[in-house]
Steps between C-alpha positions, in 0.01 A plus 500: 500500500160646640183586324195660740184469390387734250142682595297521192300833689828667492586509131396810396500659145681719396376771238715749300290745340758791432826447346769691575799416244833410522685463844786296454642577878526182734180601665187589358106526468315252396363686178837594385716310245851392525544494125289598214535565078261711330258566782341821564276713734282615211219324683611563863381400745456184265793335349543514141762436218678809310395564175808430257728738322387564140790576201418830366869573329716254425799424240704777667841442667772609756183704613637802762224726576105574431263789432170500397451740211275809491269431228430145479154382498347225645710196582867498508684300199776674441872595645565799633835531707892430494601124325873469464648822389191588326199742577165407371185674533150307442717213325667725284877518531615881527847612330719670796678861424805391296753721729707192631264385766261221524302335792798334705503207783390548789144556749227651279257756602165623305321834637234691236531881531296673316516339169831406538619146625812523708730228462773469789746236476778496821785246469744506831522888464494576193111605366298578136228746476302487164083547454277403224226757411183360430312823391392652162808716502750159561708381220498149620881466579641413842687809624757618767454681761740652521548764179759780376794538304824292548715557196792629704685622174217828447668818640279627823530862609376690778329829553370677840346866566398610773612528915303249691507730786356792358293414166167354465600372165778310420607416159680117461553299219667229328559483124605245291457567106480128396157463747148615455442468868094496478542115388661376832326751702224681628441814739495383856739203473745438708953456271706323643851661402897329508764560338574833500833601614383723809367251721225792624353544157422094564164369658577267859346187469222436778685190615775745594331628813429832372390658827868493610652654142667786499191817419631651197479102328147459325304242570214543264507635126161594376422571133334830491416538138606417190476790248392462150724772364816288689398143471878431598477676776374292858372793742566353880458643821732361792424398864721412744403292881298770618354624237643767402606589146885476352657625205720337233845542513577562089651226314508281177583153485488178350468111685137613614172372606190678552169246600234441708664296775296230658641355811560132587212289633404153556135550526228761418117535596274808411367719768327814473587599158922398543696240428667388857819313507746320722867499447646126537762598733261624752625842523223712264151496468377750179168597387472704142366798430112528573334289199871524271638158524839638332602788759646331797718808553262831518578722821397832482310518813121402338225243596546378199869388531670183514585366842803307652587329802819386685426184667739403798372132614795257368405230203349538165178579378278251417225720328201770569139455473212774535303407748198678611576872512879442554794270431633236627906438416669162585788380594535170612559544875294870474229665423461863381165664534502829272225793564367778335411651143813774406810537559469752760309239705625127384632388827646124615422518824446105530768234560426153620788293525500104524248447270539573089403362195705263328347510166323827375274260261295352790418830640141587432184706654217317571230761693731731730745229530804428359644147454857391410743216552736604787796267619245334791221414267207732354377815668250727479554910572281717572735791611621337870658217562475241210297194603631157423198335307701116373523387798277185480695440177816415700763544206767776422487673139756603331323689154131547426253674248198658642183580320136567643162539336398763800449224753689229532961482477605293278855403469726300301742423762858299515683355769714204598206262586363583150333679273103619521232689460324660834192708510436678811107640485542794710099509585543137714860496578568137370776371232436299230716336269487475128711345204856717444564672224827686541361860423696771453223802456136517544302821386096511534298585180089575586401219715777266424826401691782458198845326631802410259744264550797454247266389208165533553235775650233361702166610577466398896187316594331502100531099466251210621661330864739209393685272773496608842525374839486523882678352800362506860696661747624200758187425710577397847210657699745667770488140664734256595220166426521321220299639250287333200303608200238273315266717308560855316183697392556813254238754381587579148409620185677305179438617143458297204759287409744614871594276719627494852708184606512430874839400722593441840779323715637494855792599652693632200420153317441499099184682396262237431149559230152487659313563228442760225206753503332601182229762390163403688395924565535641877543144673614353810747206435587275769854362429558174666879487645659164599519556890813706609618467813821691663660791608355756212384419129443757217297534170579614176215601236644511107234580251489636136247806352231698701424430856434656792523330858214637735611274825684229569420287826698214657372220784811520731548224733725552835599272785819335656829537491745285310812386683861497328 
């Protein structure tokens, strides 16, 4: 074994003075971090700890989905979202529409329309719509969406007057003597009807493919008034796939349904005054009737009617989300870009294959990006090509939970290699990680980032920094000498009653305590390190409360080669 002779007028130091986060890929910078818990570039270019998550519900359980309500004021304290099979609104529980349904298993979404929050729950393919209205004019029960008459032992009979072909009016009805229809219905909604013995006097379902149905079949029923003097009577016109108007063929019968029909979805967003939806089976995408959650199935040739899509791109749906002035639909392997503002002009022009979303809850826009969790790691989409973004974080996810508070991505993310927290501050490009908390919702209320896991709501960032730390990146220098480390200087500023305890070792050795640093102001603290000598060394920096790291500087030392 060889030593050369070390040249003090070579050992420079080295100075980090911007940090750049977490790179946990075999080669890195040396002001990037192989690991790190509850850091955060709130201070960047300084390094700083996260503030901590602060309780602001808790007591709740088998928590599935989160809203933040209309009215609250100030702080929020109390529930508002899906727990178990339950609805509760500002930590109220609401009492759901006794017709036989309730809130079932499954993926849980929460949209506000206009007074109304939607509740969509998808299990396998199988889906619940129901909303809770808020307003003056609510009566504080849970409701379906769907809404009509299902008693299939009433008698139903059907009138027409009227040639299609040659009248401007024409004169259809359906009348049922055990219905007032005006407390199901209003003018300009959209029956669904079955059941009636002449399959053309029945409505095609949308999932049919109704562009290919035969033209005298309708495919939308609208209610065109309800008449005082008649109250049993329900006054309909009928469209078939191009529009044009049909006539009933007369008939009474019994073992019928007539309903608003709402179509199967696994996930929902608002965008430009209608609900948007995408079908599980990755056939359908739907939007309702311009601002009427409840019509899904209006076609008369208007701006203002509902909208659906045949989708040819193989797999499932994993969700929609507005973004910007369009939509974006995933599926896991694809992505769906949807254009315009009516029906005459909604387009899907856009289909990128090889890249989808895996989970719809870590999609979220942050600027005029987009960022989700696709099979290769996170991306961000800004209408191209998505760009891969995790990179440096050299793991594969398999579920995550995004949330923002207009800057940085935060996500609650799983995977194989375990469970954590990563923020991804869009302004610097660097990672940081924080503690996990398996979240399965976020919504933001004023200035304040609110994310739920199965028990508790937290308020992101409110709390005082607890326990965090930092590990060095493996410091070699890009040199094959032996390498050695005796003194470490860092620039800091420690609070009252913080700390910042000091480690270092060499080649992969245990991570041995240099000292601890305490509140003294802005100081410079020269840490005294037992001599390493080797290949590479590292240091770690574990502290408690409020600091924030200006620089750090090292003395390297360089020269010889060791033989083996």
């Amino acid at each position: 074994m060889r030593f050369e002779t070390i040249n003090a007028a070579e050992n420079p130091s080295i100075d980090i003075n911007t940090f750049a986060g977490l790179n946990r890929l075999e080669k890195c910078e040396r002001n990037e971090f192989e690991d790190m818990l509850n850091m955060s570039s709130d201070r960047y270019p300084c390094l700083a700890p996260a503030k901590s998550w602060k309780a602001a519900v808790s007591g709740m359980t088998n928590i599935r989905g989160v809203i933040a309500p209309k009215y609250a004021d100030g702080e929020i304290t109390k529930f508002t979202g899906v727990a178990g099979d339950a609805f509760y609104y500002e930590g109220e529980k609401k009492d759901i529409e006794t017709d036989g349904k309730v809130i079932p298993d499954g993926d849980v979404c929460l949209v506000d329309f206009n007074g109304r929050i939607v509740i969509c729950v998808c299990d396998g393919d199988a889906s619940a719509m129901l909303y809770y209205d808020y307003t003056a004019t609510g009566d504080g029960t849970v409701k379906n969406m769907e809404k009509g008459v299902y008693d299939t032992t009433f008698s139903y009979t059907l009138y027409s007057k009227g040639d299609p072909e040659k009248d401007i009016y024409i004169t259809n009805y359906i009348e049922c003597k055990d219905v007032n229809w005006d407390e199901y219905f209003k003018q300009g909604d959209s029956v669904f009807l079955e059941g009636f013995t002449n399959d053309e006097n029945n409505t095609v379902s949308l999932d049919s493919k109704y562009q290919n149905v035969e033209v005298d079949r309708a495919i939308s029923c609208i209610v065109e008034k309800i008449d005082e003097k008649y109250p049993h009577r329900l006054y309909v016109q009928l469209y078939n796939r191009d529009g044009n108007r049909l006539v009933f063929t007369k008939e009474t019968a019994t073992g019928v349904s007539v309903y608003t029909k709402i179509p199967t979805m696994n996930w929902v967003c608002v965008h430009n005054n209608r609900l948007w939806g995408t079908n599980p089976n990755g056939e359908y995408v739907y939007a309702s009737k311009l601002g009427d959650p409840f019509n899904f199935n209006t076609f008369m040739g208007l701006a203002n009617d509902s909208y659906y899509a045949e989708i040819g791109t193989p797999g499932g749906f994993v969700g929609i989300v507005s973004y910007r002035d369009n939509l974006v639909a995933f599926k896991r392997e694809y992505i769906h870009h949807i254009y315009g503002d009516k029906p005459s002009n909604f387009s899907i022009p856009k289909q990128l294959s090889d890249c989808g979303c895996i989970d719809i809850r870590s999609a979220v826009q942050i600027g005029t990006a987009l960022y989700f969790l696709g099979y290769g790691g996170f991306y961000a989409y800004v209408g191209g090509q998505p760009e891969l973004i995790s990179r440096k974080l050299d793991r594969r996810y398999s579920k995550a939970v995004g949330a923002t508070d207009g800057q940085k991505y935060i996500v609650c993310a799983k995977s194989g290699d375990g469970d954590e927290t990563l923020v991804f501050d869009t302004n610097y490009g660097t990672w940081h990680r924080e503690s996990y908390v398996d979240a399965v919702g976020y919504f933001r209320w004023h200035d304040g980032v609110y994310i739920a896991d199965d028990t508790t709501v937290y308020k992101y960032g409110a709390g005082e920094p607890e326990l965090w730390g930092c590990t060095s990146v493996v410091i070699h220098e890009n040199t094959f000498d032996n390498k050695g480390m005796n003194e470490l200087w860092i620039r800091a500023k420690i609070e009252d009653g913080a700390y910042i305890d000091v480690f270092a070792n060499e080649e992969g050795g245990d991570l041995i305590p240099h000292g601890r640093l305490t509140a003294r102001g802005i100081k410079d603290y020269c840490v005294p390190v037992r001599y390493i000598n080797g290949e590479y060394y590292q240091y770690r920096l574990v502290g408690h409360g409020r600091a924030v790291i200006y620089d750090i500087e090292y003395k390297d030392a360089a020269g010889g080669h060791q033989y083996r």
